[in-house]
PDB file of N, H, CA, C and O in Angstrom:
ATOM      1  N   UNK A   1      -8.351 -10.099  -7.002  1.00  0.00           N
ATOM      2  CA  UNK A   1      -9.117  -9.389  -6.001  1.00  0.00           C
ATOM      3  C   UNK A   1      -9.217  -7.928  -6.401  1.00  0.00           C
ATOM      4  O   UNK A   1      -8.872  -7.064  -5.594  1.00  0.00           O
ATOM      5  N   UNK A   2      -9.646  -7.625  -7.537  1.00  0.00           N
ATOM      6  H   UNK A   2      -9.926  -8.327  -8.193  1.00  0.00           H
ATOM      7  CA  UNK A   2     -10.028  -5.932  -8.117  1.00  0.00           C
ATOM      8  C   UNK A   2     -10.913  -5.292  -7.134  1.00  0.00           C
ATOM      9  O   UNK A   2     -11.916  -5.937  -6.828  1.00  0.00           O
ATOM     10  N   UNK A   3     -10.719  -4.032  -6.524  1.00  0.00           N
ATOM     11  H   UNK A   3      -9.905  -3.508  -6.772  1.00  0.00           H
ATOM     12  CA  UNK A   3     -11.559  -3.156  -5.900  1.00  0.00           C
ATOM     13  C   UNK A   3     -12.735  -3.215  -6.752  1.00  0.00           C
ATOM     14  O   UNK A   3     -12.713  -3.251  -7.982  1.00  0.00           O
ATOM     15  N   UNK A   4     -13.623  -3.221  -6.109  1.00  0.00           N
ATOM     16  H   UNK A   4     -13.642  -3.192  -5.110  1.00  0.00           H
ATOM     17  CA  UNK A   4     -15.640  -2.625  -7.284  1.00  0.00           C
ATOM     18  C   UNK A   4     -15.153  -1.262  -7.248  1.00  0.00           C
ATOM     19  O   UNK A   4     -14.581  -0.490  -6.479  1.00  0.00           O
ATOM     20  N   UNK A   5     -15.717  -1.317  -8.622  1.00  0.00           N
ATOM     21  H   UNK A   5     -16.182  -1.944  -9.246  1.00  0.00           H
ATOM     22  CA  UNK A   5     -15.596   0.781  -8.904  1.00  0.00           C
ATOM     23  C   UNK A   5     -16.570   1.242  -7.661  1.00  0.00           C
ATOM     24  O   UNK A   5     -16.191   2.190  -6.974  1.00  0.00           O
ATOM     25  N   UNK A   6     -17.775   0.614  -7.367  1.00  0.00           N
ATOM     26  H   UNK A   6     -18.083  -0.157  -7.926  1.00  0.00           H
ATOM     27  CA  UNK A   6     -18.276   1.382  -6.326  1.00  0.00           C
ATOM     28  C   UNK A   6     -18.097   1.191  -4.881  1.00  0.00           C
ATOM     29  O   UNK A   6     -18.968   1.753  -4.217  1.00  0.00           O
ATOM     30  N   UNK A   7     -17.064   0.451  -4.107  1.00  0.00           N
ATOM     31  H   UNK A   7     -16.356  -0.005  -4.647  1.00  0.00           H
ATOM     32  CA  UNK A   7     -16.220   0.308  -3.056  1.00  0.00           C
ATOM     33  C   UNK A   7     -16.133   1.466  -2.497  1.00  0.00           C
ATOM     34  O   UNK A   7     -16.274   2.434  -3.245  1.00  0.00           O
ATOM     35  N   UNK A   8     -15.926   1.669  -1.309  1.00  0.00           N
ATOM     36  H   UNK A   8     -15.812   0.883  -0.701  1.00  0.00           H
ATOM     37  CA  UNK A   8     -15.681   2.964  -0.501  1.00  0.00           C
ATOM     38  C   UNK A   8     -14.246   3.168  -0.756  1.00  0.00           C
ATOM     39  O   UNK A   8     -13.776   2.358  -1.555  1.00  0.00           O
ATOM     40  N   UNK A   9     -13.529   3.934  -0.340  1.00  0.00           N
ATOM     41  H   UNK A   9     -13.910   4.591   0.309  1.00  0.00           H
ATOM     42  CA  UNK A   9     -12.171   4.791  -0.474  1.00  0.00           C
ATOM     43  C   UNK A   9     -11.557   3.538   0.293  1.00  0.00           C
ATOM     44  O   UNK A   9     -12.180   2.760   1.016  1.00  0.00           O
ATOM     45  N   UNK A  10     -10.366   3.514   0.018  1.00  0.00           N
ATOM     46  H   UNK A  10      -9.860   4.146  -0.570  1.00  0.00           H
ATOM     47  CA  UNK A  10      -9.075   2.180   0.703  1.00  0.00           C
ATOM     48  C   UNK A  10      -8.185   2.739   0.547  1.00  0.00           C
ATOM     49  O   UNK A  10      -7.269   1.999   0.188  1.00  0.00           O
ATOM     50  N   UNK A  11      -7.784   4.229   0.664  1.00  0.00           N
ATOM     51  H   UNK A  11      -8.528   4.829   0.956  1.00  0.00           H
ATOM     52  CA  UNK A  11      -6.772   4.999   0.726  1.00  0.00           C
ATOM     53  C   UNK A  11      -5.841   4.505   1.999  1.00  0.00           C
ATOM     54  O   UNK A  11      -6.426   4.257   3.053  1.00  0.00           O
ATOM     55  N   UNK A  12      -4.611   4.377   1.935  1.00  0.00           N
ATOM     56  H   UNK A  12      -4.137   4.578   1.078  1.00  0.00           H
ATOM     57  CA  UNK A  12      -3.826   3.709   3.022  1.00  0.00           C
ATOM     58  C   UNK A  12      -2.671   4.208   3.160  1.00  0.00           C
ATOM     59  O   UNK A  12      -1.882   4.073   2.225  1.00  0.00           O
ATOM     60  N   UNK A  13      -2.303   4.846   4.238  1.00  0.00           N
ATOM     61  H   UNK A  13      -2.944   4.956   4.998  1.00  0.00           H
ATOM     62  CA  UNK A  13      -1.243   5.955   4.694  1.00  0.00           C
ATOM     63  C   UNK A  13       0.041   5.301   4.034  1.00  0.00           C
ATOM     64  O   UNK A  13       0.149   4.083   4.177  1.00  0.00           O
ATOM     65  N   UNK A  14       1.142   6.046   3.244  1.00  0.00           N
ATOM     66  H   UNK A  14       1.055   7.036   3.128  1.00  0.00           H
ATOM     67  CA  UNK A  14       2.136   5.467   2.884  1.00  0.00           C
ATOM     68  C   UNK A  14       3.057   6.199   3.328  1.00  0.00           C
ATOM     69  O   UNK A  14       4.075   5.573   3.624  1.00  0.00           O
ATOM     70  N   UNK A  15       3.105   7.849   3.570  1.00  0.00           N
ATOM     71  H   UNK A  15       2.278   8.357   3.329  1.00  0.00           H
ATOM     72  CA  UNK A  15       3.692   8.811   3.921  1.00  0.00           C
ATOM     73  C   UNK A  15       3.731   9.500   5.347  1.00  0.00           C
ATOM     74  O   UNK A  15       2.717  10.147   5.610  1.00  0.00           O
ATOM     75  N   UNK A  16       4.542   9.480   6.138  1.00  0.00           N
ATOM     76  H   UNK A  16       5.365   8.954   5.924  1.00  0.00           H
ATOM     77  CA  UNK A  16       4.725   9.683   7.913  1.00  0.00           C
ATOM     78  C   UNK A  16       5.356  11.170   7.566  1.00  0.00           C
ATOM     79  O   UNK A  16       6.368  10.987   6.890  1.00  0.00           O
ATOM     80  N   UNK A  17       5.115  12.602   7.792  1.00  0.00           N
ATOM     81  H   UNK A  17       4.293  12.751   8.342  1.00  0.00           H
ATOM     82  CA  UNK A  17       5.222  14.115   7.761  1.00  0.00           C
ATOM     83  C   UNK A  17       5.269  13.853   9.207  1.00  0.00           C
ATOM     84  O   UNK A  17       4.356  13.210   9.726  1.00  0.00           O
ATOM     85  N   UNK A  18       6.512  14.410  10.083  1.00  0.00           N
ATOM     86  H   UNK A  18       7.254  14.932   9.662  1.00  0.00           H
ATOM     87  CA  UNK A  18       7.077  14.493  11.282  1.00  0.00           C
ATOM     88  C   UNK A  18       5.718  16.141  12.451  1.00  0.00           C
ATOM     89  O   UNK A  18       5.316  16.234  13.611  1.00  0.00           O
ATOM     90  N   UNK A  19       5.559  17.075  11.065  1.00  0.00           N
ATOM     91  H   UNK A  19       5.886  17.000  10.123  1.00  0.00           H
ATOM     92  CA  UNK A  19       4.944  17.900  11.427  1.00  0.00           C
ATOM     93  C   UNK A  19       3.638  18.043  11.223  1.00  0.00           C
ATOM     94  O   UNK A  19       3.007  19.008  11.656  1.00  0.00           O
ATOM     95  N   UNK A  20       2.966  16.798  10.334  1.00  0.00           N
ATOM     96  H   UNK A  20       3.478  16.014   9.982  1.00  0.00           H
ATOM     97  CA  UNK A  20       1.354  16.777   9.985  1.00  0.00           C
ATOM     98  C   UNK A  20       1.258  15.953  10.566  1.00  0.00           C
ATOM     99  O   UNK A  20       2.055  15.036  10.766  1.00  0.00           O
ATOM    100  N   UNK A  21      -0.481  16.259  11.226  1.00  0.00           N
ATOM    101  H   UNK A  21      -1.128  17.004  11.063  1.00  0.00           H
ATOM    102  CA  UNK A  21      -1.010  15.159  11.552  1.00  0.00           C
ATOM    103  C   UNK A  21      -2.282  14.400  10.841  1.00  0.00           C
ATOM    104  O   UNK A  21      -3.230  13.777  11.318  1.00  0.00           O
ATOM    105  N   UNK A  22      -1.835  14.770   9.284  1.00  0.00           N
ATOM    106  H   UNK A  22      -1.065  15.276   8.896  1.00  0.00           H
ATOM    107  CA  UNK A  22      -2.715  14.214   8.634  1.00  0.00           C
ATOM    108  C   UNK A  22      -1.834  12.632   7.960  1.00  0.00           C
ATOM    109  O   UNK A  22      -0.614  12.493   8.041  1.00  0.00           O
ATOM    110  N   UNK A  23      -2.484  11.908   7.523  1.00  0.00           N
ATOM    111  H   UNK A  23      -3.476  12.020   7.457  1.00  0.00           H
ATOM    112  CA  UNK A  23      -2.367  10.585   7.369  1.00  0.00           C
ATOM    113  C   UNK A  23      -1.845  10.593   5.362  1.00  0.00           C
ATOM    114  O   UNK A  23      -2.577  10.094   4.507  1.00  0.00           O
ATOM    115  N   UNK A  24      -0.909  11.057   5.140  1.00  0.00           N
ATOM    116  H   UNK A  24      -0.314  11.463   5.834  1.00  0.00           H
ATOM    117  CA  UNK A  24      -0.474  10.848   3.922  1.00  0.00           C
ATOM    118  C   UNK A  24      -0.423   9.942   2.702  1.00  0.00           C
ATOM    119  O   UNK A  24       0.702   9.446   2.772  1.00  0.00           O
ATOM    120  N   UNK A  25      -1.132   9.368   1.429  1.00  0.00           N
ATOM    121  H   UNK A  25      -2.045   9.771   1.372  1.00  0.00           H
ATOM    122  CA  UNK A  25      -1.134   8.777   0.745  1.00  0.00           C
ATOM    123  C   UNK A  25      -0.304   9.322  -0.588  1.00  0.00           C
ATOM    124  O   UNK A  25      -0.922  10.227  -1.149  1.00  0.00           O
ATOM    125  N   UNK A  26       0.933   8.985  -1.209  1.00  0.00           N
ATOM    126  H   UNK A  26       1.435   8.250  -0.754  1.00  0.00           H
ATOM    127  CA  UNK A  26       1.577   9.072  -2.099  1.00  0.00           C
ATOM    128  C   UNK A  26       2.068   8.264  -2.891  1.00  0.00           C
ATOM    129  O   UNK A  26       2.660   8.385  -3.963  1.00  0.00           O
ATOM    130  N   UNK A  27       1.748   7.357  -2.222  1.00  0.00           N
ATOM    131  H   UNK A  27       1.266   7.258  -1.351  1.00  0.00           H
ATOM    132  CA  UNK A  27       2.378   5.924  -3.431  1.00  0.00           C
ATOM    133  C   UNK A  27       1.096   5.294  -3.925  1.00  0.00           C
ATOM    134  O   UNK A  27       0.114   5.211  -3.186  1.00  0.00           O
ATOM    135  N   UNK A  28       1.098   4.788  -5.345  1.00  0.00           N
ATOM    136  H   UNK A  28       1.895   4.856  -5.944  1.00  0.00           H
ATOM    137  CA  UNK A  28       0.049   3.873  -5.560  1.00  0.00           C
ATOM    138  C   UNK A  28       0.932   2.676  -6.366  1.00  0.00           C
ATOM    139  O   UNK A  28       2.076   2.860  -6.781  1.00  0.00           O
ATOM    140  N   UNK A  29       0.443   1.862  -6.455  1.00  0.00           N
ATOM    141  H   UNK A  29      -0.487   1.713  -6.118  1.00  0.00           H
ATOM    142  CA  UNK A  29       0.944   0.388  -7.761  1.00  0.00           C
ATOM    143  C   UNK A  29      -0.355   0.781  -8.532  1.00  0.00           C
ATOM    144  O   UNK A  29      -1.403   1.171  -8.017  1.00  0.00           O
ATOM    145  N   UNK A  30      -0.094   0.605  -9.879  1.00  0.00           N
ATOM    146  H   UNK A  30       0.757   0.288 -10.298  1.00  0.00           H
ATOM    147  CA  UNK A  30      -0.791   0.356 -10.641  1.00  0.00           C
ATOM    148  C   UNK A  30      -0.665  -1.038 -11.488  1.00  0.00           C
ATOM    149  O   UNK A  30       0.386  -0.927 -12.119  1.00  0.00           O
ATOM    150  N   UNK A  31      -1.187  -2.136 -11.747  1.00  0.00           N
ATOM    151  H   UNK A  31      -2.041  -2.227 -11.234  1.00  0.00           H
ATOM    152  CA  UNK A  31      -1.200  -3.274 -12.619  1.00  0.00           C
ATOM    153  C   UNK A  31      -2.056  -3.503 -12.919  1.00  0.00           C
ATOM    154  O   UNK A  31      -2.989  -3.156 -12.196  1.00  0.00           O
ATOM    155  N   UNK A  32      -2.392  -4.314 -14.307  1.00  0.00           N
ATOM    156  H   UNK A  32      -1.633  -4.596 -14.895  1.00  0.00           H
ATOM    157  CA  UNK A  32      -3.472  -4.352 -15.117  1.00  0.00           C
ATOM    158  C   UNK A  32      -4.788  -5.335 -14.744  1.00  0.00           C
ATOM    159  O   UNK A  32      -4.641  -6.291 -13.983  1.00  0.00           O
ATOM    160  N   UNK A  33      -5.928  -5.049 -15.277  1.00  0.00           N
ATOM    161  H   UNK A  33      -6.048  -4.272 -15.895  1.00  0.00           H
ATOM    162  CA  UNK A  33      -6.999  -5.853 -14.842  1.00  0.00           C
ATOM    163  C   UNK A  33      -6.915  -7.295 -14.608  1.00  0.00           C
ATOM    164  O   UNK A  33      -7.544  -7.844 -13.704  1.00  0.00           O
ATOM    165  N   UNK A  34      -6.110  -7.938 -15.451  1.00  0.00           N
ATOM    166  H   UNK A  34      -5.599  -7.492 -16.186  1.00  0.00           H
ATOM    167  CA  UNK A  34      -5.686  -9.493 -15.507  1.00  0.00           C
ATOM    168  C   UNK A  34      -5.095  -9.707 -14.492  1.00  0.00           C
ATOM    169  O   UNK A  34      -5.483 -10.732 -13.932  1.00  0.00           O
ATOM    170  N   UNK A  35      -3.897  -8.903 -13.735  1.00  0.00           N
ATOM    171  H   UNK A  35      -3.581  -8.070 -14.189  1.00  0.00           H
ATOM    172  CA  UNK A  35      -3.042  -9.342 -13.161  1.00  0.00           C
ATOM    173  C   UNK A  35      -3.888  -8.836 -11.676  1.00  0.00           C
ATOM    174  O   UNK A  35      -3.740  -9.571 -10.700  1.00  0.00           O
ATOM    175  N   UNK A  36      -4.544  -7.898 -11.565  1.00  0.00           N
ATOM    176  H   UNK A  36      -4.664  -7.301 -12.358  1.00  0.00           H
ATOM    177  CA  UNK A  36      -5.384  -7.071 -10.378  1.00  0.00           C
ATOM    178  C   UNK A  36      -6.307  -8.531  -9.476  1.00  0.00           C
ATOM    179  O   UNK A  36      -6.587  -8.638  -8.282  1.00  0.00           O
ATOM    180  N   UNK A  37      -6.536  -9.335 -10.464  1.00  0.00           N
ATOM    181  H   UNK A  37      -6.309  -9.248 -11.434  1.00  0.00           H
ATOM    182  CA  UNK A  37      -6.939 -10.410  -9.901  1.00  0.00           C
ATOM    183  C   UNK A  37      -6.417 -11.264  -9.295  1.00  0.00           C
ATOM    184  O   UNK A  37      -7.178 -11.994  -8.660  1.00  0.00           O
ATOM    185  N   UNK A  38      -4.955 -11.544  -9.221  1.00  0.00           N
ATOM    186  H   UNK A  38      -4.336 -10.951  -9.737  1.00  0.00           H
ATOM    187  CA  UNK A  38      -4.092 -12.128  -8.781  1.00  0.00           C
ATOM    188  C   UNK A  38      -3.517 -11.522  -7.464  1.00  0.00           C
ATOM    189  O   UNK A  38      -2.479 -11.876  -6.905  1.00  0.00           O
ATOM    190  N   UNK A  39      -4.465 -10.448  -7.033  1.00  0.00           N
ATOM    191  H   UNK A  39      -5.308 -10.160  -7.488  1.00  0.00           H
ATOM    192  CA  UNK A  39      -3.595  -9.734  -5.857  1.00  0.00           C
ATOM    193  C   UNK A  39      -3.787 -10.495  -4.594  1.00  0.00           C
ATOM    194  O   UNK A  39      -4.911 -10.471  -4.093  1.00  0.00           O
ATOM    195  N   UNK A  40      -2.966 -11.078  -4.092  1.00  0.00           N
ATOM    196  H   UNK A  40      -2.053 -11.098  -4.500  1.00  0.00           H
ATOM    197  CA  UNK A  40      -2.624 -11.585  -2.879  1.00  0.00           C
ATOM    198  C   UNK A  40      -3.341 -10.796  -1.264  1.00  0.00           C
ATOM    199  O   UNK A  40      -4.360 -10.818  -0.573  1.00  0.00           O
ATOM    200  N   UNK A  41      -1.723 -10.034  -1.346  1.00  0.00           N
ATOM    201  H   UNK A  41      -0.896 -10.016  -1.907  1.00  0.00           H
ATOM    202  CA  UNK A  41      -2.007  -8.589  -0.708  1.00  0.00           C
ATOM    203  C   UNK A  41      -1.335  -7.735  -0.527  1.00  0.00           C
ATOM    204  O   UNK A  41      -0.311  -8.228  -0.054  1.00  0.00           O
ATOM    205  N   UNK A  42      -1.214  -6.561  -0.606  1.00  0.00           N
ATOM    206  H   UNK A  42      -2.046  -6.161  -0.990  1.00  0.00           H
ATOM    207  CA  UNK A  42      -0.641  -5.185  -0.842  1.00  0.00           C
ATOM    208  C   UNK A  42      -1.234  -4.290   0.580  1.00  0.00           C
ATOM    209  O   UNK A  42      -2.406  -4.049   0.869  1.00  0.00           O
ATOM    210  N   UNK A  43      -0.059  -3.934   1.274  1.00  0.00           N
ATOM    211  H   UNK A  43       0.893  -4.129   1.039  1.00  0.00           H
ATOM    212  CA  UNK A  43      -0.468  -2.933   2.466  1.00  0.00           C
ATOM    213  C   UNK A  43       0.962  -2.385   2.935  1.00  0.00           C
ATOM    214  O   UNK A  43       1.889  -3.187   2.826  1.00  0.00           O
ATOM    215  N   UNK A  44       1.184  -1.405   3.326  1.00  0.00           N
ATOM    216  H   UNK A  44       0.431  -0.753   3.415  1.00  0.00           H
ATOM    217  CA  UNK A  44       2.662  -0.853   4.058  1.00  0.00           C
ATOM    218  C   UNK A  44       2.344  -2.033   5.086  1.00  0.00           C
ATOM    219  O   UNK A  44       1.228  -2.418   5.434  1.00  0.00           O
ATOM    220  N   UNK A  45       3.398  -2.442   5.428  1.00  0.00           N
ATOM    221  H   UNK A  45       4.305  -2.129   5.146  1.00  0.00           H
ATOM    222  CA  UNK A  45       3.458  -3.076   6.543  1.00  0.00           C
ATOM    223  C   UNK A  45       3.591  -1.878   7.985  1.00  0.00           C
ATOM    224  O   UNK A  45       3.787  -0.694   7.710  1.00  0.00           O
ATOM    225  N   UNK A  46       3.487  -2.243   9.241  1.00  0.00           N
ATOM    226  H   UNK A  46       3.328  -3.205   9.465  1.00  0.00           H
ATOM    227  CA  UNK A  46       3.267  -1.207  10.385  1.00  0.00           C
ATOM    228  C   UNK A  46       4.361  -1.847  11.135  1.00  0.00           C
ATOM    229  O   UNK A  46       4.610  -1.313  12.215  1.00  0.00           O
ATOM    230  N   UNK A  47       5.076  -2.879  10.805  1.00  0.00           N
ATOM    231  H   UNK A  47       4.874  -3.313   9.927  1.00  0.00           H
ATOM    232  CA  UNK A  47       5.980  -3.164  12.169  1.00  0.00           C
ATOM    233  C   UNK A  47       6.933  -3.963  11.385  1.00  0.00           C
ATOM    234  O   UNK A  47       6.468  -4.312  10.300  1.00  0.00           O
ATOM    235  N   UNK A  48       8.572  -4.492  11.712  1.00  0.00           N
ATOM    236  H   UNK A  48       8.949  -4.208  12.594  1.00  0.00           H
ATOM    237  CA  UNK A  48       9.382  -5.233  11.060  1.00  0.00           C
ATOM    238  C   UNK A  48      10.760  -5.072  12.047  1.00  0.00           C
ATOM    239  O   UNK A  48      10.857  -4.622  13.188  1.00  0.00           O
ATOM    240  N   UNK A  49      11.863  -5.673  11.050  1.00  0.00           N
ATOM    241  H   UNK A  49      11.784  -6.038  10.123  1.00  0.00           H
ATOM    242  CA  UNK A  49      12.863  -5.315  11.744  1.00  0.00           C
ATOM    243  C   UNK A  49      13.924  -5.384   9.999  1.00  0.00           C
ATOM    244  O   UNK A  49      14.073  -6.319   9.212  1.00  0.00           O
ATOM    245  N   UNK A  50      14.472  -3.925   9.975  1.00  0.00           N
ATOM    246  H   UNK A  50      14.350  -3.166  10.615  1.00  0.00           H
ATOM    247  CA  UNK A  50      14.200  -2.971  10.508  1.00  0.00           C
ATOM    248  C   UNK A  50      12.449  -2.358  10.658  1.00  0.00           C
ATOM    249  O   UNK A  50      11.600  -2.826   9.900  1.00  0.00           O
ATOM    250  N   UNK A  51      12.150  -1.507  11.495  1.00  0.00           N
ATOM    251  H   UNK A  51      12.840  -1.127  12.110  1.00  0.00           H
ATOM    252  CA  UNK A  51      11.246  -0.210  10.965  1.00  0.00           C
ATOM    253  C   UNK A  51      10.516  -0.324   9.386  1.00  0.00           C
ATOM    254  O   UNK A  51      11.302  -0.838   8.591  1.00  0.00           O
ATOM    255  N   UNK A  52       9.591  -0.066   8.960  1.00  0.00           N
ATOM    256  H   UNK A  52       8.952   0.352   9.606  1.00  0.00           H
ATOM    257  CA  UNK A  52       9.910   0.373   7.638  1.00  0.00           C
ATOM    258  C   UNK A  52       9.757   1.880   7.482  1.00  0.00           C
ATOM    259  O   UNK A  52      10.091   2.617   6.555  1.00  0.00           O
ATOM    260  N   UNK A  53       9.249   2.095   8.469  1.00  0.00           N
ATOM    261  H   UNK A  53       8.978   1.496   9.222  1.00  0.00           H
ATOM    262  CA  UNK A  53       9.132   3.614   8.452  1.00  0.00           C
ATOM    263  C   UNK A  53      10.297   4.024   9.119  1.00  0.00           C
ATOM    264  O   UNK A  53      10.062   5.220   9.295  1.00  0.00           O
ATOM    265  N   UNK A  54      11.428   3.798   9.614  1.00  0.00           N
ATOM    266  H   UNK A  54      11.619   2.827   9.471  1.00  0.00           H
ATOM    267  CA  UNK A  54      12.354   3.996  10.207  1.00  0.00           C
ATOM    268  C   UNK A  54      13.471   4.659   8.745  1.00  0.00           C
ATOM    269  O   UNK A  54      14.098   5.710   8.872  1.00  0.00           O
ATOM    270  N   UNK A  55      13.527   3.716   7.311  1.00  0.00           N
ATOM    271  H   UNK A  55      13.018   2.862   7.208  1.00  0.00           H
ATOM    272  CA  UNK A  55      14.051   3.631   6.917  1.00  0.00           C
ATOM    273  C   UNK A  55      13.747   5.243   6.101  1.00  0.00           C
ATOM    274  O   UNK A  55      14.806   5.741   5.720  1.00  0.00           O
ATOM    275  N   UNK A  56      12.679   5.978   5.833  1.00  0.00           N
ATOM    276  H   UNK A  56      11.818   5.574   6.143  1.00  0.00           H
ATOM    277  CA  UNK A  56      12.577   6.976   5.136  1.00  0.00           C
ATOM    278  C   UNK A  56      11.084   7.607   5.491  1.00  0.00           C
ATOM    279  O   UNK A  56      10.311   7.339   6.411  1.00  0.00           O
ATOM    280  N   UNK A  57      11.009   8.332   4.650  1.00  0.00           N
ATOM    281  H   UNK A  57      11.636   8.549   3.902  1.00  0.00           H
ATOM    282  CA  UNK A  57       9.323   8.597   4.609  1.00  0.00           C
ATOM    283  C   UNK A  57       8.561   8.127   4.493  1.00  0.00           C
ATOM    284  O   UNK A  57       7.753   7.640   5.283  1.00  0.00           O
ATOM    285  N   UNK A  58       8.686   8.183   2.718  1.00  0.00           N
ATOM    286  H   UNK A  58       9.343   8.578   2.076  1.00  0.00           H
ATOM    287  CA  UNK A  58       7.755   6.669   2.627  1.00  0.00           C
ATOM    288  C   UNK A  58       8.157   5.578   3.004  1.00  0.00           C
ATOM    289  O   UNK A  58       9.297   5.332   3.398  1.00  0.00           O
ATOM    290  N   UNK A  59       7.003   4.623   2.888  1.00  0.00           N
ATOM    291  H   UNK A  59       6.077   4.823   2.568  1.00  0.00           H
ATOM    292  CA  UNK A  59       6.666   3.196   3.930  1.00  0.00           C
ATOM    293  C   UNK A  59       7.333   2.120   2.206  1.00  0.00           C
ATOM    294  O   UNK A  59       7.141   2.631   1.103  1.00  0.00           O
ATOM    295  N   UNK A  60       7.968   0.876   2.309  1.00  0.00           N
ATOM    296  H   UNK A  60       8.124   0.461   3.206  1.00  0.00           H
ATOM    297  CA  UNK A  60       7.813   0.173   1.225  1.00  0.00           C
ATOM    298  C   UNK A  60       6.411  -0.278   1.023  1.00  0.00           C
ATOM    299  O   UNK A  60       5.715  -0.259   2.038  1.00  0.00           O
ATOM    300  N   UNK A  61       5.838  -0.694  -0.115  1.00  0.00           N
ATOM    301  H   UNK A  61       6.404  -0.710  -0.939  1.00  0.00           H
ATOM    302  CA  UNK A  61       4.652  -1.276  -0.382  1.00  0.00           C
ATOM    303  C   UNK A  61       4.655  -2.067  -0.881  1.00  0.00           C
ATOM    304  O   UNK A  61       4.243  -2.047  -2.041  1.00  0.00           O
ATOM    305  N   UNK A  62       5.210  -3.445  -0.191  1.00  0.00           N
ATOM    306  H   UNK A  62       5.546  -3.461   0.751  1.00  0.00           H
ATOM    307  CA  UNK A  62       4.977  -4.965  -0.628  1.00  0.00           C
ATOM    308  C   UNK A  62       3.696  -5.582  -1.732  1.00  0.00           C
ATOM    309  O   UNK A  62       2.495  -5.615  -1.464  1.00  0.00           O
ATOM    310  N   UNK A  63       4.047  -5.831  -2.424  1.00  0.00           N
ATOM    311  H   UNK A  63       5.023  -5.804  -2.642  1.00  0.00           H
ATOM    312  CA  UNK A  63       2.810  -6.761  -3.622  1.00  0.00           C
ATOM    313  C   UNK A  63       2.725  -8.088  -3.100  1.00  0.00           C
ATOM    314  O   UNK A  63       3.737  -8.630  -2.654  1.00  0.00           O
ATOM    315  N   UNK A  64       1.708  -8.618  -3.111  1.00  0.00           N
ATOM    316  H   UNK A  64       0.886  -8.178  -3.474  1.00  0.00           H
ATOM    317  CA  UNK A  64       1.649 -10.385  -3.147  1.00  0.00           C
ATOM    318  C   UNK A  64       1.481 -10.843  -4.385  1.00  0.00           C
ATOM    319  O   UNK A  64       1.082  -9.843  -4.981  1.00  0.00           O
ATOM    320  N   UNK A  65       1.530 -11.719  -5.158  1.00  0.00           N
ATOM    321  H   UNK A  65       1.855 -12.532  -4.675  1.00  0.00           H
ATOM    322  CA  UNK A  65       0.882 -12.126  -6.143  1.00  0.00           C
ATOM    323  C   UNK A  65       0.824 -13.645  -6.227  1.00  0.00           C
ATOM    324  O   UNK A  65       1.727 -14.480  -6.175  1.00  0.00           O
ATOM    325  N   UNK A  66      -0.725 -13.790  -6.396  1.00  0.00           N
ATOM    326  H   UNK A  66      -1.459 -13.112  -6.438  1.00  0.00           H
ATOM    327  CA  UNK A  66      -1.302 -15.695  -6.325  1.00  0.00           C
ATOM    328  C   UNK A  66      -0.970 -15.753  -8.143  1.00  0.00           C
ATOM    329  O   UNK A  66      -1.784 -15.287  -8.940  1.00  0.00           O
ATOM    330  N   UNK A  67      -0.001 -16.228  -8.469  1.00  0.00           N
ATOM    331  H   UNK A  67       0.661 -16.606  -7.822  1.00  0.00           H
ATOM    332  CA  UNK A  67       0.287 -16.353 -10.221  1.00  0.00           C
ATOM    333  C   UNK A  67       0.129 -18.239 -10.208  1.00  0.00           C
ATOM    334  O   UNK A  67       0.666 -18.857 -11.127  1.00  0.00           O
ATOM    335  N   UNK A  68      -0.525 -18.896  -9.264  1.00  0.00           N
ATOM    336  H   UNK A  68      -0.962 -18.394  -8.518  1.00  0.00           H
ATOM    337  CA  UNK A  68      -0.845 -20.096 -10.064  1.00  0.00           C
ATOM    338  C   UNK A  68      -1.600 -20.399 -10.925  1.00  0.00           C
ATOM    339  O   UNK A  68      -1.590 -21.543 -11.380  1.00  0.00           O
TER     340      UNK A  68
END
């Protein structure tokens, strides 16, 4: 599932700043075109137990991968 180079922005908050109220992106994955196809799905998750935002700043950023 590769983004199209000409896709709109899918920038996705990874970073919670206690004093901004702007929406922070700092983490990316990078993996290669072969494997980019295999993406499942990749998103911070927003809710769990624990928190994931509880645990630090940044959010973890789970990978899926369809490798059949």
């Amino acid at each position: 599932m590769a983004v199209p180079p000409d896709s709109p922005c899918s920038h996705v908050q990874t970073l919670r700043r206690g004093r901004s109220k702007t929406p922070w992106q700092n983490d990316y994955l990078f993996i290669s075109e072969m494997m980019a196809e295999s993406v499942d799905a990749c998103c911070p998750p927003d809710e769990g137990t624990p928190d994931p935002w509880s645990v630090s700043d940044p959010c973890p950023i789970p990978l899926g991968l369809n490798l059949d």
